[in-house]
PAKEMAR-784370 format. One line per field, with one value per residue (C-alpha): residue number from 1; x, y, z. Coordinates in Angstrom, 3 decimals, always signed. Last residue first. Example, Ala and Ser with C-alpha at 12.3 -4.5 7.8 and 13.67 -1.06 7.14 Angstrom:
2
resi <- (2/1) $
x <- (+13.670/+12.300) $
y <- (-1.060/-4.500) $
z <- (+7.140/+7.800) $
//
This chain:
429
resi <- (429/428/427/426/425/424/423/422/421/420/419/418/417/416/415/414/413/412/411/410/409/408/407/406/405/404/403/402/401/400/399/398/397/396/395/394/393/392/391/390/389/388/387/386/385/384/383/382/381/380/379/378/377/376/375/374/373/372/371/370/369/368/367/366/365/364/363/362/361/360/359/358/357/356/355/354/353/352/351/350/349/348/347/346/345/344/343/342/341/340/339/338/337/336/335/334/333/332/331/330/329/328/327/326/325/324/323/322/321/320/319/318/317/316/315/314/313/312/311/310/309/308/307/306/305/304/303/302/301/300/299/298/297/296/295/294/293/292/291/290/289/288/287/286/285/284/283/282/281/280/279/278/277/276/275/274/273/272/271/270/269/268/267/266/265/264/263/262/261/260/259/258/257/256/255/254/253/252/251/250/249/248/247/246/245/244/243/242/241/240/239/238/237/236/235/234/233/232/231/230/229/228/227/226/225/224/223/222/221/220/219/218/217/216/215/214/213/212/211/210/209/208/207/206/205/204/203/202/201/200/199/198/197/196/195/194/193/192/191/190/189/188/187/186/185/184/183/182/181/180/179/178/177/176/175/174/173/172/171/170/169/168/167/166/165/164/163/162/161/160/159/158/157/156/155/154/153/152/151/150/149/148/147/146/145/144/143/142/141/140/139/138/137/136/135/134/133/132/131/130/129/128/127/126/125/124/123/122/121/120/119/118/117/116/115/114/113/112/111/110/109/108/107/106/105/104/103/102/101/100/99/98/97/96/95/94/93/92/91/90/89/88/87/86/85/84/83/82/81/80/79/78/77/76/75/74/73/72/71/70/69/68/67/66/65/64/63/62/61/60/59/58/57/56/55/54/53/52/51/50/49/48/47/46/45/44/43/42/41/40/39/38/37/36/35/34/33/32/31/30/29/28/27/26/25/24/23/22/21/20/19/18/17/16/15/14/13/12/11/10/9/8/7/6/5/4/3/2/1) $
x <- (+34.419/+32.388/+33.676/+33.627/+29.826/+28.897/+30.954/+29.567/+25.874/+27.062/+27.769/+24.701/+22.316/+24.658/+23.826/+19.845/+19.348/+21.183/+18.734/+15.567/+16.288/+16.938/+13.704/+11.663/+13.591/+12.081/+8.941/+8.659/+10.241/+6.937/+4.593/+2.554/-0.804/-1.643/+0.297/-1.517/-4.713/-4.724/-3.671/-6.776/-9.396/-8.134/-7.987/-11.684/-12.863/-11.071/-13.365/-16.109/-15.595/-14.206/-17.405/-18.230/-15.088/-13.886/-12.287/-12.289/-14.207/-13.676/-10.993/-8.260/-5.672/-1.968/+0.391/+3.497/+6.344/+7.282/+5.010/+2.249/+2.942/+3.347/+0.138/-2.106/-0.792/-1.156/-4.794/-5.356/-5.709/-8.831/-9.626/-6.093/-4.172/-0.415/+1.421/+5.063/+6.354/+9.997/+10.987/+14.751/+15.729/+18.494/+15.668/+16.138/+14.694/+11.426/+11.045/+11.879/+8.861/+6.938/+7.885/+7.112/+3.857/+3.199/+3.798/+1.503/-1.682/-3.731/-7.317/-8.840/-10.649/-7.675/-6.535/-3.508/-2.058/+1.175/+2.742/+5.969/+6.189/+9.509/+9.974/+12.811/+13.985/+15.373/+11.512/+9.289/+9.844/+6.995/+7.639/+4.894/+6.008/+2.548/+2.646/+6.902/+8.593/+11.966/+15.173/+18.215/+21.773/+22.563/+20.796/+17.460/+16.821/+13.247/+10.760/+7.529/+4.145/+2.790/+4.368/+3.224/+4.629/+3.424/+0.492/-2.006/-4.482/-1.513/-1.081/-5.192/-4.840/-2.055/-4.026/-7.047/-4.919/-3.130/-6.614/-7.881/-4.896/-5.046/-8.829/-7.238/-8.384/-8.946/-12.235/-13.976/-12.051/-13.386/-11.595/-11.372/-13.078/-10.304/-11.170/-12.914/-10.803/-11.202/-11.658/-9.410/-10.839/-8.318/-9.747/-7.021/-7.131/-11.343/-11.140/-9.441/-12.587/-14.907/-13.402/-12.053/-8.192/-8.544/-9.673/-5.922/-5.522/-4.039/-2.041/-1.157/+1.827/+1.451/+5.242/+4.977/+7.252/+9.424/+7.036/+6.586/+4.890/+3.607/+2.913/+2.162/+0.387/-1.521/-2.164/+1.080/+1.920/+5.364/+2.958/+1.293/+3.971/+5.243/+2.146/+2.197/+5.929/+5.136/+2.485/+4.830/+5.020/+5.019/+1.784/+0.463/-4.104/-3.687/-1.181/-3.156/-6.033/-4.600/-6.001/-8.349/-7.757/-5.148/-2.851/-3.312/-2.451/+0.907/+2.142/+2.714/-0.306/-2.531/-3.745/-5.727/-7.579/-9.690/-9.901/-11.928/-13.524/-13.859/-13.804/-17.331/-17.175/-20.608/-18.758/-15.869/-14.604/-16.499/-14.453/-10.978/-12.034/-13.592/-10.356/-7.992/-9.576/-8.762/-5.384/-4.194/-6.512/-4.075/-0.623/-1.725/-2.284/+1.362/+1.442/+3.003/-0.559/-1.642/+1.574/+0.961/-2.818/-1.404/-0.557/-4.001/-5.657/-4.571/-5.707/-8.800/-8.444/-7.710/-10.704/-13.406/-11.761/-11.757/-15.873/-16.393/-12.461/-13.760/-16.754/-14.522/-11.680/-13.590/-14.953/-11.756/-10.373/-13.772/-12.625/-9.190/-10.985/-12.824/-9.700/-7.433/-9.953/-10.727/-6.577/-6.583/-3.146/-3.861/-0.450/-0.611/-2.545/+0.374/+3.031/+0.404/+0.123/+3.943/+4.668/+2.072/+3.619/+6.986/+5.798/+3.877/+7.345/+9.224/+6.880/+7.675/+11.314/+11.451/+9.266/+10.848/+14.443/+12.697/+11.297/+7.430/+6.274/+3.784/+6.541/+8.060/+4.923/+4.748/+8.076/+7.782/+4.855/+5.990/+8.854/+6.523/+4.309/+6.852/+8.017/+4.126/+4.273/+6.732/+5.221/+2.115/-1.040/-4.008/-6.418/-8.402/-5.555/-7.856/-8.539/-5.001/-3.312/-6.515/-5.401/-1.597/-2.219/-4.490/-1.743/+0.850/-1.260/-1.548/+2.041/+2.382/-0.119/+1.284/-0.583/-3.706/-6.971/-5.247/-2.425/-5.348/-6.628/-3.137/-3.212/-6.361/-5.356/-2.064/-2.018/-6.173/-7.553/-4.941/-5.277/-8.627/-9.457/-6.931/-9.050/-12.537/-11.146/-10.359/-13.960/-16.079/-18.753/-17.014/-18.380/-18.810/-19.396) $
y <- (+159.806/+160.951/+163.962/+165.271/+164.531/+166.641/+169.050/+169.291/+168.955/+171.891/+173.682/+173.117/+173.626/+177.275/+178.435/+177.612/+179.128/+182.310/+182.112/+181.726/+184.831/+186.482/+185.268/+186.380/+189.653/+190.300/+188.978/+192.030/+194.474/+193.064/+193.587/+191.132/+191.027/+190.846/+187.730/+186.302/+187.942/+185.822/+182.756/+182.200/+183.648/+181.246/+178.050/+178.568/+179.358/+176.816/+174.195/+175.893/+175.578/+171.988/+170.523/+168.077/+166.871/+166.283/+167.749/+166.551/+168.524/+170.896/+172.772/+173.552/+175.376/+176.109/+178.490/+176.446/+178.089/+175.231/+176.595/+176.697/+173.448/+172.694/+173.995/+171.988/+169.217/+168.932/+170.123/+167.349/+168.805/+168.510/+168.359/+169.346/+171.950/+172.589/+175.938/+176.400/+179.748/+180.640/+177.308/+175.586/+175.307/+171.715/+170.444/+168.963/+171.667/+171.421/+167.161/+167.347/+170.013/+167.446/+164.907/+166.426/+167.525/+163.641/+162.987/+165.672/+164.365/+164.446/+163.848/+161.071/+160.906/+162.255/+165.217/+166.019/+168.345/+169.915/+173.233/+174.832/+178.096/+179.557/+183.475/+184.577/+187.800/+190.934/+192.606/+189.587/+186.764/+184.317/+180.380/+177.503/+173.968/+171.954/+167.911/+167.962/+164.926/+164.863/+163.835/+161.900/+163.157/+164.191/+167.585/+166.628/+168.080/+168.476/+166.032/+168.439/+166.518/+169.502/+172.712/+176.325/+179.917/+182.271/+184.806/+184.534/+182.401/+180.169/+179.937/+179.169/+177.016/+174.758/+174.125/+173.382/+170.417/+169.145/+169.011/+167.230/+164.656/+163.606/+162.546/+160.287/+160.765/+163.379/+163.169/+165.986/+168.968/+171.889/+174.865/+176.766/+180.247/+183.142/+186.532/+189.270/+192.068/+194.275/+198.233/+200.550/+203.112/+205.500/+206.588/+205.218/+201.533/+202.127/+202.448/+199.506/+197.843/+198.647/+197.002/+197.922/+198.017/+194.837/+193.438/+193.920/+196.814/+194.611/+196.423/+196.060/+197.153/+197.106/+198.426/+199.092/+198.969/+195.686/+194.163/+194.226/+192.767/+193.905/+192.752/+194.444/+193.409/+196.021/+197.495/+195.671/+199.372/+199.034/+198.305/+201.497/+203.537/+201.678/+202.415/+205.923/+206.522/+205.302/+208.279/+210.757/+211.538/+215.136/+215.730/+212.826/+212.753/+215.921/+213.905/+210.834/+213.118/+214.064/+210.749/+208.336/+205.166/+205.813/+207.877/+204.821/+202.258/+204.290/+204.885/+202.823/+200.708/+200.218/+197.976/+198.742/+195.542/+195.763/+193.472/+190.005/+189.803/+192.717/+194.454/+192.813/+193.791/+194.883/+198.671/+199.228/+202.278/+204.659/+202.509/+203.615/+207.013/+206.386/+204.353/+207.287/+209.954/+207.209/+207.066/+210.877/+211.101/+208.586/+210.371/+213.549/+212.142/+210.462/+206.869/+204.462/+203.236/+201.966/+199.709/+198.000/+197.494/+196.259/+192.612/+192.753/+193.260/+190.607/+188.466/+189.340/+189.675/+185.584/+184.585/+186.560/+185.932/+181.647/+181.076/+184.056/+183.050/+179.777/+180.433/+182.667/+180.166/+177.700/+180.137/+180.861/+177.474/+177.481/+180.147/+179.565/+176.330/+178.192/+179.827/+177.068/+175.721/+178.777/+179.326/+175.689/+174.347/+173.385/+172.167/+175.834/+175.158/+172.602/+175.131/+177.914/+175.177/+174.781/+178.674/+179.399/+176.243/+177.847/+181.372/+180.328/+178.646/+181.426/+183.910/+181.158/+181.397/+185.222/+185.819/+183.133/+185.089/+188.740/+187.349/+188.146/+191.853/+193.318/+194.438/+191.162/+189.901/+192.720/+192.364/+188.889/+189.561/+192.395/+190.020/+187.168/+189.124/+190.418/+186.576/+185.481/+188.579/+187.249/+183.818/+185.180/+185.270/+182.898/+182.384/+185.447/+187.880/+188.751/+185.838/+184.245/+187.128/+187.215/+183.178/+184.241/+186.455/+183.719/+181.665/+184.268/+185.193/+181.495/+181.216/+184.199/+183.134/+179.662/+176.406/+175.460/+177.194/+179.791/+176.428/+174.458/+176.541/+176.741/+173.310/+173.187/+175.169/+173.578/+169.458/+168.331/+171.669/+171.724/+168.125/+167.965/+170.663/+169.287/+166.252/+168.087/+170.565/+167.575/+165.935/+169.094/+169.143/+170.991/+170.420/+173.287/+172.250) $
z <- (+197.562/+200.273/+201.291/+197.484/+196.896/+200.471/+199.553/+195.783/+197.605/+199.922/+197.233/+195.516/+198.246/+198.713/+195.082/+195.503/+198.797/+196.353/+194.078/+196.295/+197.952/+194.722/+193.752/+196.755/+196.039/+192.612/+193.629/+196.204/+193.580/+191.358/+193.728/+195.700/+196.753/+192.970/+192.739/+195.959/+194.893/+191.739/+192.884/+195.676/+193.007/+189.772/+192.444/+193.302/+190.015/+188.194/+190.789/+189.560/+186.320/+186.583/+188.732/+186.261/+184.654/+188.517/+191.196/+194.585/+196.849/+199.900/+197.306/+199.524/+198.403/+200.893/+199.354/+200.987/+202.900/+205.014/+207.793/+205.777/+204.738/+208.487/+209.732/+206.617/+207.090/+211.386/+210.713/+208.155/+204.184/+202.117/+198.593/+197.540/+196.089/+197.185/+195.895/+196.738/+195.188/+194.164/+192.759/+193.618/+189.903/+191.236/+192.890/+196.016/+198.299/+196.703/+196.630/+200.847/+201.089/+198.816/+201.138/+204.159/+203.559/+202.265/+205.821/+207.286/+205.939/+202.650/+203.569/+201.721/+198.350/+196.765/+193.543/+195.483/+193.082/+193.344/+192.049/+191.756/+190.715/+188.970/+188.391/+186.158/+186.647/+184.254/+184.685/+185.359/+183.214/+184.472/+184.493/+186.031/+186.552/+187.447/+188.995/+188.869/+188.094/+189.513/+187.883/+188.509/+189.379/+193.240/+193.258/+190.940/+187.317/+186.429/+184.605/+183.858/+184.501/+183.264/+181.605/+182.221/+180.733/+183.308/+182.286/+185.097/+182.146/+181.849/+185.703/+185.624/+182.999/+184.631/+187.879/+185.825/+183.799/+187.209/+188.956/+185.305/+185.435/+188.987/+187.944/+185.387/+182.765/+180.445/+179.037/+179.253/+180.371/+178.784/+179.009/+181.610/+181.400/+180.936/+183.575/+182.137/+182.110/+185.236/+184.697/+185.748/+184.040/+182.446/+179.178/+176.433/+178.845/+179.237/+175.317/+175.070/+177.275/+174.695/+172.162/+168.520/+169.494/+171.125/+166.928/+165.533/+163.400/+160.270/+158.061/+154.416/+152.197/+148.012/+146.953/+142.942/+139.770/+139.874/+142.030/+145.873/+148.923/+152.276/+155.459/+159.151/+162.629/+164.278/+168.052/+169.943/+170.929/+168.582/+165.892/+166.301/+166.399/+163.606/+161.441/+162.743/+161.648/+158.735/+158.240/+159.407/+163.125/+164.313/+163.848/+164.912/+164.914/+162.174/+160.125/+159.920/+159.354/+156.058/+154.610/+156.221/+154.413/+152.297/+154.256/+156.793/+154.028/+153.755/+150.072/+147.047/+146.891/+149.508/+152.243/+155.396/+157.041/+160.268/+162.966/+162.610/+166.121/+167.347/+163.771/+162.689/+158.992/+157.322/+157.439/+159.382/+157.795/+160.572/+163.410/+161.800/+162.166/+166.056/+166.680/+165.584/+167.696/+171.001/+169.537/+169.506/+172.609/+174.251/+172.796/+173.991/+177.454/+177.002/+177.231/+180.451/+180.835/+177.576/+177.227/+180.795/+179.966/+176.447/+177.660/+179.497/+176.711/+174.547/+177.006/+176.249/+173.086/+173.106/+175.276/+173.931/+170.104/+170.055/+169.028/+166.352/+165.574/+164.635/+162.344/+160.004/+160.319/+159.213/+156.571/+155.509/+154.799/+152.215/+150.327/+149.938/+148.008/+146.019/+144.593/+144.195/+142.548/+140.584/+139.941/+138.229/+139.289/+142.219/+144.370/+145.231/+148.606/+149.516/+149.601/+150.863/+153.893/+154.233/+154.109/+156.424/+159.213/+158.565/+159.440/+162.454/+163.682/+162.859/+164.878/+167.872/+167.568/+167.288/+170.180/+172.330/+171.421/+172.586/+175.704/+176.048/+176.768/+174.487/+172.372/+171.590/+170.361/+168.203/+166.815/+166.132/+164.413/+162.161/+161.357/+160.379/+158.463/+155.513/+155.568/+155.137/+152.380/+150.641/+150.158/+148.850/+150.718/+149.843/+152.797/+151.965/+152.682/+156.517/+156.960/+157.040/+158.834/+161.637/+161.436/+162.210/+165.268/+166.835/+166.511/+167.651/+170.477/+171.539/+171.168/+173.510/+175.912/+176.793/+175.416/+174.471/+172.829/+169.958/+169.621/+168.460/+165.687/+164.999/+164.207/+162.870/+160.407/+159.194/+159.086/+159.752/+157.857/+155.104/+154.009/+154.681/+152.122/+149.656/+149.360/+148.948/+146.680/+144.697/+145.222/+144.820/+147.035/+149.810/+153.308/+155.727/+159.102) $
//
């Protein structure tokens, strides 16, 4: 790792690293996709302003951000609170960056913070464009055919200004002063590639695609705006998207498990990545409201938005030596139906499941996973592997009207449990 010699810098440089960056560094490896794409998002930001922006144009970039995430398909209000987040944690850091006085301190150390996060997007990018990518497959496909070739002739000029910069992993920067950072960086072409867009139009063309993140700042005199065209844009699989090719993204590797004890804990951990890595919003050990007061604490919770409905999986993990039999079927069927968010899809993974189990979680409506081995820090990849291919054809086996009405379904079961709970309640008192 880098190490800076000098003893200030040194101080401020663990300051920033342990409370700011390698917090988001964190968030780009952990959590739900769209507050790892608004980490991610945010240390492109970072790198690309040399780890010093000004205050205005973190607020500039937090909007633009918000909006992006927004477009790519994540609720409008999670969008807003996680871009606020990001902003408050930039704001903080730049707060405590400016604590130097001397502008070459300051200076040098900018430049260390952004050769951490130099060396770490090289390591975080696959995974993060990636899923990038498969927020704008939707986007890519509802364009025009003009509008594709529009963008396809766009990423070969942008491509010809990347030079010495590694755009797939770092993007590309545009800035200028006073009028459009496109206009400045590849001139009347911008108006050749959209004629009947003006060069702002372009940038919010492109912004509404998810494609680039804006900023900007101001003095009394001039207006200096920037754009970032985010690193998806430079792949080889975008241009598959502009071309047509249904082409497979390359699936997210779990991440590593060492360490986490108990065993329960890593089949609960792999469960939850491969939801997260499916695109549903995933908790563990989530405490859930229970008909009758009390709560129940759920293995996996899993949340997707699709369309105007929310989608709830429940999952369990049965992370045992022994076979799991037909009694703890039962109870986790009984556990289902007394949640007050009855979920929309059962899943139960285990090593090994009796016949008598395994026929009457079926039965009960379970997605059924057997492993054939208990899971371990060892065998995690391929045990990911396993769970990844079984969930993945079951949610592309099923289209989105069909999930719609699953969920109805699951609604209105839900409605008449709780009346019948009230009656039930009233009788008895």
């Amino acid at each position: 790792m880098y190490s800076p010699s000098t003893g200030l810098i040194k101080q401020y440089f663990d300051t920033l690293m342990k409370d700011y960056i390698s917090k988001l560094m964190g968030q780009c490896s952990r959590g739900d996709e769209v507050r790892r794409l608004a980490a991610y998002f945010s240390l492109l930001f970072l790198y690309n302003r040399d780890c010093d922006p000004l205050s205005e144009e973190i607020s500039r970039f937090q909007l633009s951000l918000s909006q992006v995430l927004s477009n790519l398909g994540f609720e409008k209000a999670l969008a807003e609170k996680v871009s606020l987040d990001n902003k408050l944690l930039l704001l903080d850091y730049l707060r405590v960056l400016h604590a130097l006085d001397s502008l070459d301190l300051r200076s040098s150390l900018a430049q260390c913070i952004k050769y951490e996060i130099h060396e770490s997007l090289k390591e975080l990018s696959r995974e993060l464009v990636n899923i990038h990518l498969r927020k704008l497959s939707r986007i890519i496909r509802q364009l025009k055919e003009n509008e594709k070739r529009s963008l396809k002739e766009l990423r070969e000029c942008l491509m010809k200004l990347a030079k010495g910069i590694d755009v797939r992993v770092y993007g590309l920067k545009l800035a200028s002063q006073d009028v459009s950072p496109l206009v400045e960086a590849i001139g009347k072409r911008v108006g050749e590639l959209f004629p009947r867009m003006g060069p702002y139009d372009v940038e919010r063309f492109l912004e509404k695609l998810g494609l680039c993140i804006t900023w900007s700042w101001s003095s009394r005199r001039h207006y200096y705006p920037s754009l970032l065209i985010l690193p998806a844009m430079f792949t080889d699989d975008f241009l598959s998207l502009l071309e047509g090719v249904q082409k497979p993204f390359e699936k997210l590797k779990p991440i590593s498990y060492k360490g986490i004890e108990p065993s329960r804990e890593i089949l609960e951990s792999i469960v939850a990545d491969v939801l997260k890595s499916l695109g549903f919003q995933v908790e563990t050990n989530k405490k859930l409201g229970a008909r009758g007061r009390g709560e129940i604490e759920v293995d996996v919770w899993g949340s997707k938005l699709i369309d105007t409905t929310r989608f709830y999986v429940y999952a369990s993990c049965k992370n045992w030596n022994r076979e799991v039999d037909r009694p703890v079927i039962d109870e986790e069927f009984g556990r289902t139906l007394q949640l007050i968010q009855i979920p929309h899809l059962k899943i139960l993974v285990a090593r090994k499941l009796t016949e008598p189990a395994k026929n009457i979680a079926l039965s009960d409506g379970f997605i059924v996973i057997e492993l054939g081995e208990k899971a371990s820090t060892s065998n995690a990849e391929e045990i990911y592997q396993i769970i990844y291919k079984h969930l993945r054809e079951v949610f592309t086996g099923i289209a989105p009207p069909e999930l719609q009405r699953i969920a109805k379904e699951a609604k209105e079961i839900s409605e008449r449990l709780k009346l019948l709970a009230e009656e039930i309640e009233r009788m008895s008192s």
